[in-house]
N, C-alpha and C positions, 0 to 999 in steps of 0.2 A: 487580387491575384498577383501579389509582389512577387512573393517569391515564384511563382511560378513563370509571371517572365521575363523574370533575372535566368532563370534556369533556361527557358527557350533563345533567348537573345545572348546570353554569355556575353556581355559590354567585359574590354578588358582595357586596362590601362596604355592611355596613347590611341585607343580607336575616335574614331566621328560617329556621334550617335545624331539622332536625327526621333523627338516625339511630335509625331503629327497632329496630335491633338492635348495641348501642355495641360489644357483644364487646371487645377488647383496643384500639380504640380507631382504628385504621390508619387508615380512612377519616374518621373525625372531626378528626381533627389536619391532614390533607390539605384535608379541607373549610375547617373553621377558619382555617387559612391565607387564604385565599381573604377569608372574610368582614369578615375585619379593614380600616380599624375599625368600629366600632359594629356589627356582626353579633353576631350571637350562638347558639348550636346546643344542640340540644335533645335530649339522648341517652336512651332507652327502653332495657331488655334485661331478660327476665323472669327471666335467672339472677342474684341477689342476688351469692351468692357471688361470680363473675369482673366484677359490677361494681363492687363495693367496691373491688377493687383495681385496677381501671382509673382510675377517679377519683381515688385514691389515686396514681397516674404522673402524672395532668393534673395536679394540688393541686401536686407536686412538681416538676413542669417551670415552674409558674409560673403556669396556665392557671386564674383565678380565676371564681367561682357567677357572675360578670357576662357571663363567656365563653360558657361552657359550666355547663350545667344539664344532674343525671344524675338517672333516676329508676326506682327498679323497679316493670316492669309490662312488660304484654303488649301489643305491637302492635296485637290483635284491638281493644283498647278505646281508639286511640288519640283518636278526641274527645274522650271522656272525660279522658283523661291530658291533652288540650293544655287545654282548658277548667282542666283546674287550675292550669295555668301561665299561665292567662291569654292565652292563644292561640285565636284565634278561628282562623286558615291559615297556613299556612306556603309562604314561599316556593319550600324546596325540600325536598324526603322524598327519604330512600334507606333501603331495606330488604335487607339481605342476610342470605339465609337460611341454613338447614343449620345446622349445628353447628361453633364456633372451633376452631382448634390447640388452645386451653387448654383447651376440655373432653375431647376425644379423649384428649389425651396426661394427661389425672387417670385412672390407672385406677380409684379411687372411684366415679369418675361413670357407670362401664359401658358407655359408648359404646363401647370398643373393645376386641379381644378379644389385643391385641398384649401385652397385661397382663392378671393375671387381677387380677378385681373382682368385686364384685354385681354384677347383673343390674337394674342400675335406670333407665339412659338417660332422667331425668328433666334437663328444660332446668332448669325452676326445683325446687331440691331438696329446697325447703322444703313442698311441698304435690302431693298430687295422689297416683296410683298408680306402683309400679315396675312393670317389663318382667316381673319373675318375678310379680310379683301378677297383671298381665294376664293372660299365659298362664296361670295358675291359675285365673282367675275365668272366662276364655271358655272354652265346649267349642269343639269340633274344627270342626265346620263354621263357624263364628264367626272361628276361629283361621286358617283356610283362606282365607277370604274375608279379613280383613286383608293376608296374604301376596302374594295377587290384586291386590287393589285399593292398595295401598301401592307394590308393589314389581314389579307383573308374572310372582311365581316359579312359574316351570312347574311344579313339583313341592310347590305350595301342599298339596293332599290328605295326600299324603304326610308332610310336616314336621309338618306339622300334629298328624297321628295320633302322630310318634314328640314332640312337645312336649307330648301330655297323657299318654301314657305315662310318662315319663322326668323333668319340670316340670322344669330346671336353673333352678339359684339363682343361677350364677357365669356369665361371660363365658367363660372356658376351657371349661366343664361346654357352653355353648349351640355354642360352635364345634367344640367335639368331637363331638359330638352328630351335628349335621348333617352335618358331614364324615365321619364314617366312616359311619354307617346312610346314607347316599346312594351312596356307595362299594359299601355292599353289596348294597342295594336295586338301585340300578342302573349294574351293573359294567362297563356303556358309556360310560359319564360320565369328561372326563377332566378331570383335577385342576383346568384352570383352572375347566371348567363347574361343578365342584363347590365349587371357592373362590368363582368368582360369586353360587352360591347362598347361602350362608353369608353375605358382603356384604348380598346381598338380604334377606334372613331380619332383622339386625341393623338395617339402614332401615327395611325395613316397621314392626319394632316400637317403636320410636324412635319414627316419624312419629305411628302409635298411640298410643302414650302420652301423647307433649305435642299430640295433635287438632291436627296442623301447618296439615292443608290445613283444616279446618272457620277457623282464626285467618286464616289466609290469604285464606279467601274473607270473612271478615268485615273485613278493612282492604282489600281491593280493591271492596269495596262502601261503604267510609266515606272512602276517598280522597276523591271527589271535593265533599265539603264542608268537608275537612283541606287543602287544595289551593289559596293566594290564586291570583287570574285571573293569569294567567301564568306560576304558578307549575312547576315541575318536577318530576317523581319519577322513580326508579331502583328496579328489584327486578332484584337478583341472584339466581338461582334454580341448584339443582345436583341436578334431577331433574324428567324431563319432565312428572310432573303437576301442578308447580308454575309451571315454564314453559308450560302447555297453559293454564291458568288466568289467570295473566298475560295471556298472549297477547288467550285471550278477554276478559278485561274491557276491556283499551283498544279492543279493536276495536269491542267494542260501545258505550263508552263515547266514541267519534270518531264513529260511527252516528249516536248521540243529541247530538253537538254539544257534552258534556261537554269533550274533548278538542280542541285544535285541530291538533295532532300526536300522531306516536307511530311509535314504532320498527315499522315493518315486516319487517324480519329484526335477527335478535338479535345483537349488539356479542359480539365474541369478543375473549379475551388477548392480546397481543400475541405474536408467536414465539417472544422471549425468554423471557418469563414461562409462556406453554405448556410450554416444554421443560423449564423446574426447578422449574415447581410443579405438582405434579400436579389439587390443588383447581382450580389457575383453569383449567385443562385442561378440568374439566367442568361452567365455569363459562356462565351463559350472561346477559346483561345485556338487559333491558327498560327504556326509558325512554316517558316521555307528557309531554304541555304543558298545562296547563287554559287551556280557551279563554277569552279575556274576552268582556266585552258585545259589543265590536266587531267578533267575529272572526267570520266568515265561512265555513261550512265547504264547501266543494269536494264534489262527489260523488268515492266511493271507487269 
């Protein structure tokens, strides 16, 4: 979704741009473009590992520390992170969530069960707990409620009970798992609904693990003094509670006069890009405006 938020962000030449999540880098180099000259962007992503070598393609295409500034850390604490760069606002924020191509396709990383792997679905791999320690460390009803509140899986109770049964260690071990005791448990369930659940199973604890939505609601509460008067933001979001959250904080934040706009329905892919990429398929695009002194807010 390049061009689409090139078009909600409008980076123009000599702004501070500010990617929350630099990932492999797509959206930064399309920014970038844009800010030259004298802009300059400011790239966050809490996985060490896939940003070394992102930076690593910038350094090498040409794109010098004056351009482009990369640094690891987590979105949740982005004042923090801009204060150290000597940033007081940024003209324009984009944050796109979820998880890159490059971590999915590391079977290392555990995200995905297309490869076997660990069981660790951690964003930054240097710290924190894995997926297999989670489930080991919560009981059942704890493990349930994740599954609920992360992912909506009908059959939270159930996974639940056969994950403190069984603890799998492996990405093959979690998807086998689920898929055949679902299968047998309830032998009405057909292959897709039982693949969905598995998916579902696999985000829930993901989310869990790296406290997506708890960072999420901590940069949508620190936007708006990250945000110069006019400034712009974009959050990509690829899961409705992520987008419910979004949603909510501009509206409340256009309420309070924070905002002087803001996306009331959400920016979708273009057809092309729907039809061959399945990500931006369930992709969904949120943009806002920070109001200045002048501005004037309309009743909603």
């Amino acid at each position: 979704m390049a061009a689409e938020v090139l078009r909600c962000l409008r980076p123009a030449p000599g702004e501070t741009a500010v990617d929350c999540t630099l990932g492999g880098g797509g959206h930064a180099r399309a920014i970038l473009e844009r800010l030259q000259p004298g802009g300059r962007l400011i790239g966050f992503d809490v996985d060490a590992v896939e940003l070394s070598r992102t930076v690593a393609a910038f350094r090498a295409a040409g794109v010098g520390p004056d351009a482009l500034v990369a640094r690891h850390g987590s979105f949740a604490d982005l004042p923090n992170l801009l204060h150290a760069e000597g940033v007081s606002a940024a003209d324009v924020i984009l944050v796109d969530l979820g998880v890159s191509a490059m971590q999915v396709e590391n079977p290392a990383r555990g995200f995905s069960y297309k490869e076997p792997g660990p069981l660790d679905m951690r964003l930054d791999p240097t710290e924190g707990e894995t997926a297999a320690a989670l489930i080991a460390r919560l009981d059942e009803a704890a493990l349930a409620a994740v599954l609920t509140a992360n992912a909506d899986e009908p059959h939270a109770g159930l996974i639940a009970h056969l994950l403190k049964q069984h603890t799998p260690a492996t990405t093959h071990a979690l998807e086998r798992l689920v898929r055949m005791e679902l299968h047998r448990a309830v032998p009405t369930l057909s292959k897709p609904a039982v693949k969905m659940s598995v998916r579902r199973v696999f985000q829930a604890l993901r989310i869990a693990v790296n406290r997506e939505f708890e960072a999420l609601d901590a940069l949508l509460g620190a936007l708006p003094v990250c945000l110069a008067p006019g400034g712009r933001v974009a959050v990509l979001t690829f899961h409705s509670g992520e987008d419910r959250r979004v949603k909510k904080a501009f509206q409340a934040g256009a309420r309070q006069g924070v905002y002087a706009d803001y996306a009331r329905n959400v920016v979708r892919s273009g057809k092309d890009e729907t039809f061959t990429d399945r990500r931006a398929a369930a992709a969904k695009l949120r943009w806002a405006v920070r109001a200045r002194p002048s501005d004037k807010m309309e009743p909603l």
